[in-house]
Residue frames as a rotation matrix with the C-alpha (Angstrom) as fourth column:
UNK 1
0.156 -0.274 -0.949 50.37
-0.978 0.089 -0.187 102.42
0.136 0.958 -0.254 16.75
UNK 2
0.733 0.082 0.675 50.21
-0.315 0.921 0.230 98.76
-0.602 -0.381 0.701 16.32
UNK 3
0.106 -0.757 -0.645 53.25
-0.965 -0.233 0.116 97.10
-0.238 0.610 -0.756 15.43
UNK 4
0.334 0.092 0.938 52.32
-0.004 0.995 -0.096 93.03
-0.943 0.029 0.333 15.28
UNK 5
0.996 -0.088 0.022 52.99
0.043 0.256 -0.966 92.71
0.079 0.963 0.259 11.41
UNK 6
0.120 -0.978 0.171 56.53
-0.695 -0.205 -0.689 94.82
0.709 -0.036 -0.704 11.64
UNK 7
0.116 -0.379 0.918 57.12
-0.934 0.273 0.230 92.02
-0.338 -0.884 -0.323 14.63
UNK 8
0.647 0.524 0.554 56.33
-0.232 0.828 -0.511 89.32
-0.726 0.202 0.657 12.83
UNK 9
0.888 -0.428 -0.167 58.32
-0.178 0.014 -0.984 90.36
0.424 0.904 -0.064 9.84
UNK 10
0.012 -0.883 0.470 61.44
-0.943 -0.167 -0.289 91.38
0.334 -0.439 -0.834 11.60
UNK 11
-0.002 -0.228 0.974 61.27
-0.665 0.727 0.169 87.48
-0.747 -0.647 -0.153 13.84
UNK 12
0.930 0.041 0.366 60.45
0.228 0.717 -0.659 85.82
-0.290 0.696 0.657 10.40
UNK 13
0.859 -0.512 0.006 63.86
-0.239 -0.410 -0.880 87.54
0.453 0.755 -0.474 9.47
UNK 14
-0.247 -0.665 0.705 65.93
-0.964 0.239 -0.111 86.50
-0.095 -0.707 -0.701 12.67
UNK 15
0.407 0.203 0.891 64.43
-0.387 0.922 -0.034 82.80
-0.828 -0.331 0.453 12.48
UNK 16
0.979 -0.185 -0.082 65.72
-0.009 0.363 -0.932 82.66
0.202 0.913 0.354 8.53
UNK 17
0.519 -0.854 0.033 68.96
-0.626 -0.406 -0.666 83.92
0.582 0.325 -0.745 9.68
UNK 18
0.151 -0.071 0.986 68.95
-0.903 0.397 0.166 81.59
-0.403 -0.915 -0.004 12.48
UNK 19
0.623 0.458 0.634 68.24
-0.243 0.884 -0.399 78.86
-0.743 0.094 0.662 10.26
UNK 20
0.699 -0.647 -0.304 71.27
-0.198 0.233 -0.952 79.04
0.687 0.726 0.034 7.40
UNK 21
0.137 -0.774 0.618 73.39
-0.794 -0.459 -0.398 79.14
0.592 -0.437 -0.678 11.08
UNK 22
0.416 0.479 0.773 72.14
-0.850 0.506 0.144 75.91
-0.322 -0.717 0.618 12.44
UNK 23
0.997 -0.009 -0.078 74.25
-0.025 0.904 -0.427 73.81
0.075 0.427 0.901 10.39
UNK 24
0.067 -0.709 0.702 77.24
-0.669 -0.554 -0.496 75.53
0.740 -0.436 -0.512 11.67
UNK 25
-0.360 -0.646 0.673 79.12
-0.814 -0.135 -0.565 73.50
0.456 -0.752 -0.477 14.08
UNK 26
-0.483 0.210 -0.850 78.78
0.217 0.969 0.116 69.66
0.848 -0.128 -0.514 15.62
UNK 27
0.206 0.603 0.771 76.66
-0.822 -0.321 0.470 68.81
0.531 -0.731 0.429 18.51
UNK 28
-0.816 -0.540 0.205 76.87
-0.577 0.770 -0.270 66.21
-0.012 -0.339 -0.941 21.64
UNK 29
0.221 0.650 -0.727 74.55
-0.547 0.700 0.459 63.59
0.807 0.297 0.511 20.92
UNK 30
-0.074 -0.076 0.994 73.42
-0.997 0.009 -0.073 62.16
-0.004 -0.997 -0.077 24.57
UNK 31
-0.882 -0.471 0.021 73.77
-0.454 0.835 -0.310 58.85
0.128 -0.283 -0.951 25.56
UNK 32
0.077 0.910 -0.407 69.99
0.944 0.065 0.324 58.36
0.321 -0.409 -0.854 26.93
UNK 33
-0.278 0.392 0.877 67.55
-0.306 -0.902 0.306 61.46
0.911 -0.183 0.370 26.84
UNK 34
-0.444 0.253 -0.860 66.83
0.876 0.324 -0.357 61.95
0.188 -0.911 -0.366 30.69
UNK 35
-0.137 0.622 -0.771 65.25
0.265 -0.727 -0.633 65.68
-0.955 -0.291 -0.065 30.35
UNK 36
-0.656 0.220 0.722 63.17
0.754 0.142 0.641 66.84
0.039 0.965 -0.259 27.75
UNK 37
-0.767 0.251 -0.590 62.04
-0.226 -0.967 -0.118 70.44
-0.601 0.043 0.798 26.47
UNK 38
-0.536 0.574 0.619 58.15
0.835 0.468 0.289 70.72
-0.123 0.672 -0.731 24.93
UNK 39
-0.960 -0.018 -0.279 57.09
-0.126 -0.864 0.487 73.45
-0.250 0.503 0.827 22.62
UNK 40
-0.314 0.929 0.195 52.74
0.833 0.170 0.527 73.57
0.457 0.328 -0.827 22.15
UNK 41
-0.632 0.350 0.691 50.64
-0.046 -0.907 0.418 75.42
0.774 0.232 0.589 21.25
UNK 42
-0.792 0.548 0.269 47.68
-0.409 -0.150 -0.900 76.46
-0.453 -0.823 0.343 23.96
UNK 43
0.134 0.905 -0.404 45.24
-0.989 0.100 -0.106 75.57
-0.056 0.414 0.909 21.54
UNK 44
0.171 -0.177 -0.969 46.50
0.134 0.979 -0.155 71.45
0.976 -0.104 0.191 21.06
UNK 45
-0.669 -0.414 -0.617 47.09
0.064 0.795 -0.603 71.33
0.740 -0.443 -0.505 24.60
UNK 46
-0.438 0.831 0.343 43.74
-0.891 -0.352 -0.286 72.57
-0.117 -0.431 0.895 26.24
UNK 47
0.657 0.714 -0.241 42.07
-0.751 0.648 -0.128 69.65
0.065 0.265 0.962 24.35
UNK 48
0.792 -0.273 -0.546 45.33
0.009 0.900 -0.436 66.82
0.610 0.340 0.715 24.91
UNK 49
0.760 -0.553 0.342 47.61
-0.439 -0.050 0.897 66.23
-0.479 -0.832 -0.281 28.22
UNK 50
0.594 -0.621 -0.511 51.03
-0.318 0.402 -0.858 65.75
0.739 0.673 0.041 26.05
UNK 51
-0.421 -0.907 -0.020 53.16
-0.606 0.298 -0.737 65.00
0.675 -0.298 -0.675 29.15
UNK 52
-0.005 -0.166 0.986 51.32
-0.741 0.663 0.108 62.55
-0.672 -0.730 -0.126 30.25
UNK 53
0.959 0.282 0.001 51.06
-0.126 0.433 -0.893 60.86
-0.252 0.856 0.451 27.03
UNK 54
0.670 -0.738 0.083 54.61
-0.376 -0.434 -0.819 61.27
0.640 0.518 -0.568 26.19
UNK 55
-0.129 -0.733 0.668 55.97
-0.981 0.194 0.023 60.11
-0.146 -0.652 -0.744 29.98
UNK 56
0.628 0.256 0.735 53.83
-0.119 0.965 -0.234 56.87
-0.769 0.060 0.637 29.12
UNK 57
0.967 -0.205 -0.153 54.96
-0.018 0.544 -0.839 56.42
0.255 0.813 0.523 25.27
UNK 58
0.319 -0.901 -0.293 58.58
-0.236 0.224 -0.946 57.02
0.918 0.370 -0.141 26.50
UNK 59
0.725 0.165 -0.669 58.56
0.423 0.661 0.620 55.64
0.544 -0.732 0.409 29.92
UNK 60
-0.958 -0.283 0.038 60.05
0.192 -0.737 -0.648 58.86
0.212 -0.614 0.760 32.07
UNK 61
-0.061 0.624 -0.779 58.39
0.980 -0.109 -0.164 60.19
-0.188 -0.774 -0.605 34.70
UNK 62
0.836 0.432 0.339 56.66
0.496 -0.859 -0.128 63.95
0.236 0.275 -0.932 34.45
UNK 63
0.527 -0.647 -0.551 59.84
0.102 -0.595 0.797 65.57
-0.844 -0.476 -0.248 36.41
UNK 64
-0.190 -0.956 0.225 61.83
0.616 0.063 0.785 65.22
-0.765 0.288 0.576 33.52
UNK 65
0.087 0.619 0.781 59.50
0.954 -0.277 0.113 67.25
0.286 0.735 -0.615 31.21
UNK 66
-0.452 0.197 -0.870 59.44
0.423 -0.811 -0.404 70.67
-0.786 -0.550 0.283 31.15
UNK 67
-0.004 0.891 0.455 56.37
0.954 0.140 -0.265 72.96
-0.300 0.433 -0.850 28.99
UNK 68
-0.657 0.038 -0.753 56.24
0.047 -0.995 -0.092 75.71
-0.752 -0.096 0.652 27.63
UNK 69
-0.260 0.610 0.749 53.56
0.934 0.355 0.035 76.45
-0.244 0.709 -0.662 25.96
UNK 70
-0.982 -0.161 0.103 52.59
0.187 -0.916 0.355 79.55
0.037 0.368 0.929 23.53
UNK 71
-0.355 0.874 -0.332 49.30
0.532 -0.103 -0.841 80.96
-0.769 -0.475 -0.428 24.60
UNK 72
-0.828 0.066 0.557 47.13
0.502 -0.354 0.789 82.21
0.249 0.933 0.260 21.03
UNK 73
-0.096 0.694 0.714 44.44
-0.333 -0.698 0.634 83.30
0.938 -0.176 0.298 23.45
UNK 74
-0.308 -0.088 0.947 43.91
-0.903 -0.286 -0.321 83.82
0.299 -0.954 0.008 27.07
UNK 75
0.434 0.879 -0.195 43.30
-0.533 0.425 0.731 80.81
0.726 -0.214 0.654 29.17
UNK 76
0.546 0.277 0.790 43.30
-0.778 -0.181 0.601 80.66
0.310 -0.944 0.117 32.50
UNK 77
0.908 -0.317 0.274 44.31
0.088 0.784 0.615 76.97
-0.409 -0.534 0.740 33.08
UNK 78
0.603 -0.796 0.050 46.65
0.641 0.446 -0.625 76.55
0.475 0.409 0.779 30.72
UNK 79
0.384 -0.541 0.748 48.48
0.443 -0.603 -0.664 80.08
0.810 0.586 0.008 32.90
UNK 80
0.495 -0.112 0.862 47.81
-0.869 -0.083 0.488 79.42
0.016 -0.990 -0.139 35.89
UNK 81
0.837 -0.161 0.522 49.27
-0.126 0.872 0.472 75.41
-0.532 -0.461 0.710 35.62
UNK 82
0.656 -0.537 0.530 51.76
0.633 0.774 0.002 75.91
-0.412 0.334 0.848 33.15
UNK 83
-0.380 -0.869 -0.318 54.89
0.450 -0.474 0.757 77.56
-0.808 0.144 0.571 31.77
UNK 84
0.440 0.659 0.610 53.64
0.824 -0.024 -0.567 79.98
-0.359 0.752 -0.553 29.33
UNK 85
-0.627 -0.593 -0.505 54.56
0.330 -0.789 0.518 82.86
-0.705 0.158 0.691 26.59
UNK 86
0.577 0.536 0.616 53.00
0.699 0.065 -0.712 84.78
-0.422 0.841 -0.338 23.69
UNK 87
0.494 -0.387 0.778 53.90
0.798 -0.152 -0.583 87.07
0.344 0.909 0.234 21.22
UNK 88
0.885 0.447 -0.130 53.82
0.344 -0.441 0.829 89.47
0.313 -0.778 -0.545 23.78
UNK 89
0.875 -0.479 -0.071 57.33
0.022 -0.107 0.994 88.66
-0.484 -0.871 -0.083 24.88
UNK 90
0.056 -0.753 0.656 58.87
0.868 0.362 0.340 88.96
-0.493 0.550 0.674 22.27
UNK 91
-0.065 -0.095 -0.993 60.77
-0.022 -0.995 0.097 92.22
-0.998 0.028 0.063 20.86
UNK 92
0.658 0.178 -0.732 61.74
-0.646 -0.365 -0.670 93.53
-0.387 0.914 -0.125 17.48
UNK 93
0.024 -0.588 -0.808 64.04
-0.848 0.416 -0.328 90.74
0.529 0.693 -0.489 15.40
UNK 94
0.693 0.449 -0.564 62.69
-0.039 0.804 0.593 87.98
0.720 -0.389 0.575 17.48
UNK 95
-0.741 -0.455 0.494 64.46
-0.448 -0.212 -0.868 89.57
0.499 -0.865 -0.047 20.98
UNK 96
0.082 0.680 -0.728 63.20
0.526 0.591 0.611 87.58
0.846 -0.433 -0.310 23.81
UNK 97
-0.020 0.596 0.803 61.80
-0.069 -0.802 0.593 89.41
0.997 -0.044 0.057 26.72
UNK 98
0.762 0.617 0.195 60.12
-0.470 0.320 0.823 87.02
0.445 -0.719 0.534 29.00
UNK 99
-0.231 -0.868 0.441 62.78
-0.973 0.211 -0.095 85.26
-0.011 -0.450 -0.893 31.77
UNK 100
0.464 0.672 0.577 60.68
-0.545 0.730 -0.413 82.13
-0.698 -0.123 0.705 31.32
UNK 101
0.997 0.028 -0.069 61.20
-0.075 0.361 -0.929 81.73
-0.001 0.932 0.362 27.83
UNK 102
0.282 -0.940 0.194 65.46
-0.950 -0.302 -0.083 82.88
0.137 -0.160 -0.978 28.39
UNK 103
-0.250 -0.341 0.906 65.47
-0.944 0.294 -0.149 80.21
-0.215 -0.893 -0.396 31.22
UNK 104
0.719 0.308 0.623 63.83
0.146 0.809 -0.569 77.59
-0.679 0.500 0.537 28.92
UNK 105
0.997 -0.024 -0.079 66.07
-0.073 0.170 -0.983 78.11
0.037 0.985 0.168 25.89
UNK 106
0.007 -0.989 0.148 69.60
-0.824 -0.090 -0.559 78.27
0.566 -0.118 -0.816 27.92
UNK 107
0.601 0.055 0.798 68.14
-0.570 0.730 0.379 74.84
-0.561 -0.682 0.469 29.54
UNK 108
-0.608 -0.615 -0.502 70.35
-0.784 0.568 0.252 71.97
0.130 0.547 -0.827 28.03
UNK 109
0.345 0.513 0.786 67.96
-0.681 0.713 -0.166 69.52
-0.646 -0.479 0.595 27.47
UNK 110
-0.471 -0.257 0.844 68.69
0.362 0.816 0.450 65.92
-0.805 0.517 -0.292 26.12
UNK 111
-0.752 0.288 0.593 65.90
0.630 0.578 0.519 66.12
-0.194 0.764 -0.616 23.90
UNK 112
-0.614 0.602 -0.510 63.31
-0.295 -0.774 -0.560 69.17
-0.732 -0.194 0.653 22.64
UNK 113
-0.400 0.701 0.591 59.65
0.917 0.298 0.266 68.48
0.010 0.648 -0.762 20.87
UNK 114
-0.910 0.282 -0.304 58.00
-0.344 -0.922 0.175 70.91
-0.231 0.264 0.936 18.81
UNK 115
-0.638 0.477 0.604 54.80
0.614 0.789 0.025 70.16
-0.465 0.387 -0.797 18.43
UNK 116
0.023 0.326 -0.945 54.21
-0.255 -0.912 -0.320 73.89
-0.967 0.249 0.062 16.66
UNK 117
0.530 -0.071 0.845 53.66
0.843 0.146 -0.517 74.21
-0.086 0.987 0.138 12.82
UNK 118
-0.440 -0.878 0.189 55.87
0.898 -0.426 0.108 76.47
-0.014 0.218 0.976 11.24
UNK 119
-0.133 0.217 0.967 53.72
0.452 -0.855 0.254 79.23
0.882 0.471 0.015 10.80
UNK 120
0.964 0.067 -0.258 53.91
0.267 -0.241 0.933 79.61
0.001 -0.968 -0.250 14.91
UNK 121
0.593 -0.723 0.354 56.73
0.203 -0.291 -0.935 81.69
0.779 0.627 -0.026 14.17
UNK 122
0.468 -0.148 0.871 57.47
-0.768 -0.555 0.319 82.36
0.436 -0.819 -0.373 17.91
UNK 123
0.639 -0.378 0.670 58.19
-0.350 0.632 0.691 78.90
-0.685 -0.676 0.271 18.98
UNK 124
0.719 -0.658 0.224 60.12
0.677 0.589 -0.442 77.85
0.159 0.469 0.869 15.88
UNK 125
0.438 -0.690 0.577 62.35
-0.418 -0.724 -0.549 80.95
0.796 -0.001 -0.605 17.40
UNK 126
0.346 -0.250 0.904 62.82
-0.774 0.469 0.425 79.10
-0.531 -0.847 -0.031 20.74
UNK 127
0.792 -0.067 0.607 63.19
0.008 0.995 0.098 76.11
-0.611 -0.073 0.788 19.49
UNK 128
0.582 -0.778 0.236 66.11
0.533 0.146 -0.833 77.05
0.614 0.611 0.500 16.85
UNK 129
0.057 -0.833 0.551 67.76
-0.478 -0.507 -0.717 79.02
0.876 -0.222 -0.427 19.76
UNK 130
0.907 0.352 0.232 67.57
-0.415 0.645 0.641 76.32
0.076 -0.678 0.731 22.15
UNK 131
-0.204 -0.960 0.192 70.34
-0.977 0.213 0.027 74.72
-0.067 -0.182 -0.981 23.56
UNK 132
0.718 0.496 0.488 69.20
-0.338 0.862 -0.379 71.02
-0.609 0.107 0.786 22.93
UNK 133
-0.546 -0.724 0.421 71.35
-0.248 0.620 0.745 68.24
-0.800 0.302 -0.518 21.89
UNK 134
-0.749 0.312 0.585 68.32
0.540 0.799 0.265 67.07
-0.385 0.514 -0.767 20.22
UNK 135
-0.808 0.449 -0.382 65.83
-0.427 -0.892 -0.147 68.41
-0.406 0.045 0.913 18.19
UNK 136
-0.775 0.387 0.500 62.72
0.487 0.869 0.083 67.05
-0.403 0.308 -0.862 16.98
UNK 137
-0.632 0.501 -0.591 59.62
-0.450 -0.858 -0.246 68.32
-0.631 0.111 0.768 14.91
UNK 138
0.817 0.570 -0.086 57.06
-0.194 0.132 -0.972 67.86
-0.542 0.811 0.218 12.16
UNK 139
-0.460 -0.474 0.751 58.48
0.822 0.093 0.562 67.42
-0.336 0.876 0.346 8.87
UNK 140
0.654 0.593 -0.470 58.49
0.274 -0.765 -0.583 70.35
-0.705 0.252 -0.663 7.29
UNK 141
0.219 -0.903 0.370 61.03
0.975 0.186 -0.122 71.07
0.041 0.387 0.921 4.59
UNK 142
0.433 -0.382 0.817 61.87
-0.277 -0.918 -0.282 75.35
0.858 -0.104 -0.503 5.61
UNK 143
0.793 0.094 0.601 62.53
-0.585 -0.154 0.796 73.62
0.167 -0.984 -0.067 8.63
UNK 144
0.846 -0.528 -0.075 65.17
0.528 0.849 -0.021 70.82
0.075 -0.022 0.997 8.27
UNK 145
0.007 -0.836 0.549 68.02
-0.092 -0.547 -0.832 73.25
0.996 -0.045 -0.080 9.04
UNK 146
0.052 0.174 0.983 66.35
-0.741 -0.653 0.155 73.23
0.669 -0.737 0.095 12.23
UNK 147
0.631 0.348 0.693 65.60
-0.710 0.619 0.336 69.79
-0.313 -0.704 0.638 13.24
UNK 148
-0.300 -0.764 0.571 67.48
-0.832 0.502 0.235 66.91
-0.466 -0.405 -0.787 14.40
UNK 149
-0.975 0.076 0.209 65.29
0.185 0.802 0.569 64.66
-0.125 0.593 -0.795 12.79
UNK 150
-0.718 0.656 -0.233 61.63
-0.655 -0.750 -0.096 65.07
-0.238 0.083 0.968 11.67
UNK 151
-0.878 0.324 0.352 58.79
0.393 0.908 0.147 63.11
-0.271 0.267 -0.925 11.26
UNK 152
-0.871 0.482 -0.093 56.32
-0.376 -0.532 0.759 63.01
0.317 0.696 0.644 8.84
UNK 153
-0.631 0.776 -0.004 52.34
0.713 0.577 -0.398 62.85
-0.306 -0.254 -0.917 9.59
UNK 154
-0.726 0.227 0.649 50.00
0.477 -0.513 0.713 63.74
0.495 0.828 0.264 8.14
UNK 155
0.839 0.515 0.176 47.53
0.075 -0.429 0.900 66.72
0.539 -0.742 -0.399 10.17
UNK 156
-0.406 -0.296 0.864 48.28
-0.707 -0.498 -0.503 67.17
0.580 -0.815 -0.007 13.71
UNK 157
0.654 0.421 -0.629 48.32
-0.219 0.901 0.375 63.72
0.724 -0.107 0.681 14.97
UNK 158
0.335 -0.334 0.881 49.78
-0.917 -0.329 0.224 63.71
0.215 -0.883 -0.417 18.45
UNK 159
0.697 0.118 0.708 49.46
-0.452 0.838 0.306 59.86
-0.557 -0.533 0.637 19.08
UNK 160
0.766 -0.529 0.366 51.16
0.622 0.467 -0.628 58.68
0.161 0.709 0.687 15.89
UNK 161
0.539 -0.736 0.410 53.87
-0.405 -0.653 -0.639 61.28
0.738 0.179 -0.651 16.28
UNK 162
0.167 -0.518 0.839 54.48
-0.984 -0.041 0.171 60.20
-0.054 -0.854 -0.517 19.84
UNK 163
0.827 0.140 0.545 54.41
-0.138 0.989 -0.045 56.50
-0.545 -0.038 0.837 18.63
UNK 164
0.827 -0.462 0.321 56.27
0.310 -0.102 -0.945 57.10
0.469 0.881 0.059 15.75
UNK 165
0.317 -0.603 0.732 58.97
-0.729 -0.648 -0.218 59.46
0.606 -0.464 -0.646 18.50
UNK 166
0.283 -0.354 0.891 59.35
-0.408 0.796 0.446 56.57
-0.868 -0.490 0.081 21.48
UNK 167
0.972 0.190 -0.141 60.11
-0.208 0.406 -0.890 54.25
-0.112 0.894 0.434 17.73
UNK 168
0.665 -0.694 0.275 63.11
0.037 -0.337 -0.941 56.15
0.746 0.636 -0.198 16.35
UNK 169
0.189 -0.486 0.853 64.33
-0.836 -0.536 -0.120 56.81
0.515 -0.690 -0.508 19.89
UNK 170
0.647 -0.115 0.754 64.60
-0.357 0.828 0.433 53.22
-0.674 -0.549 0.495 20.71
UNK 171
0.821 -0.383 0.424 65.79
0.571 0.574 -0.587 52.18
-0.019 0.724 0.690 17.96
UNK 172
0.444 -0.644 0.623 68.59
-0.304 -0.762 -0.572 54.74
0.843 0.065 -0.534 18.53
UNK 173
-0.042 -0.932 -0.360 69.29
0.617 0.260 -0.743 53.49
0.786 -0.253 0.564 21.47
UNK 174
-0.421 -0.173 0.891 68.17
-0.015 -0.980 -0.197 56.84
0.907 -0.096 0.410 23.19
UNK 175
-0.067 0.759 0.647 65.79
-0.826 -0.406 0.391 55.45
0.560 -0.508 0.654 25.38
């Protein structure tokens, strides 16, 4: 018996409930981001090296990055070189499974990028149970419960996002 749909439904129902709870309670807002959590998909990062892009636009070095990426279909590199999850690990009401994924979302990082669309319903669970001071994302407006700030672009423009990210974060101060 295949249950993907009933999974889907049931995590779209924990991520709503997740999301009226996210405005609940203050956060610490770091001084200067010195570790940073990234959320992509397998399919944008096969074809686009985000952490080295990303150590350049915000001048940190790779150590401070950590990846996880959500795997929509099997591939090899992206599972043999990186931190990976899929839907797989994930139970009924968007229970998490995998110790990877756990051990990523109880990290405290300074600063977490999504670079999922909302309808990747798995990572916009990580990423709203993250422990992150910071949150960052698309613009999306179901989402703004979730994120710390958002930026708008238009598509799935990586460069401008990450131009547009190193920006705001100076100008904050953050970096």
């Amino acid at each position: 018996m295949n249950f993907t749909g009933f999974k889907k439904k049931t995590a779209n129902q924990f991520l709503e409930k997740q999301l009226k709870k996210a405005t609940e309670g203050g956060k610490q807002i770091p001084k200067k981001i010195e570790t940073i959590g990234v959320l992509a998909d397998s399919r944008l990062f096969g074809s686009y090296d985000i952490s080295r892009n990303l150590s350049q636009k915000l001048d940190m070095p790779h150590k401070n990055f950590e990846i996880l990426i959500f795997e929509n279909f099997k591939d090899d590199f992206v599972s043999q070189h990186f931190n990976t999850f899929t839907e797989k690990d994930f139970g009924m009401y968007g229970k998490i499974k995998a110790q990877n994924v756990i051990g990523f979302i109880d990290t405290k990082f300074d600063l977490l990028i999504n670079y999922c669309s909302r309808e990747s319903i798995f990572t916009s669970i990580v990423a709203v149970r993250s422990k992150a001071a910071i949150k960052v994302g698309f613009a999306d407006e179901y989402m703004q419960e979730l994120y710390d700030f958002m930026i708008v672009i238009e598509g799935n423009k990586i460069d401008i996002f990450n131009d547009e990210l190193a920006k705001y974060l100076q100008i904050l101060a953050l970096i």
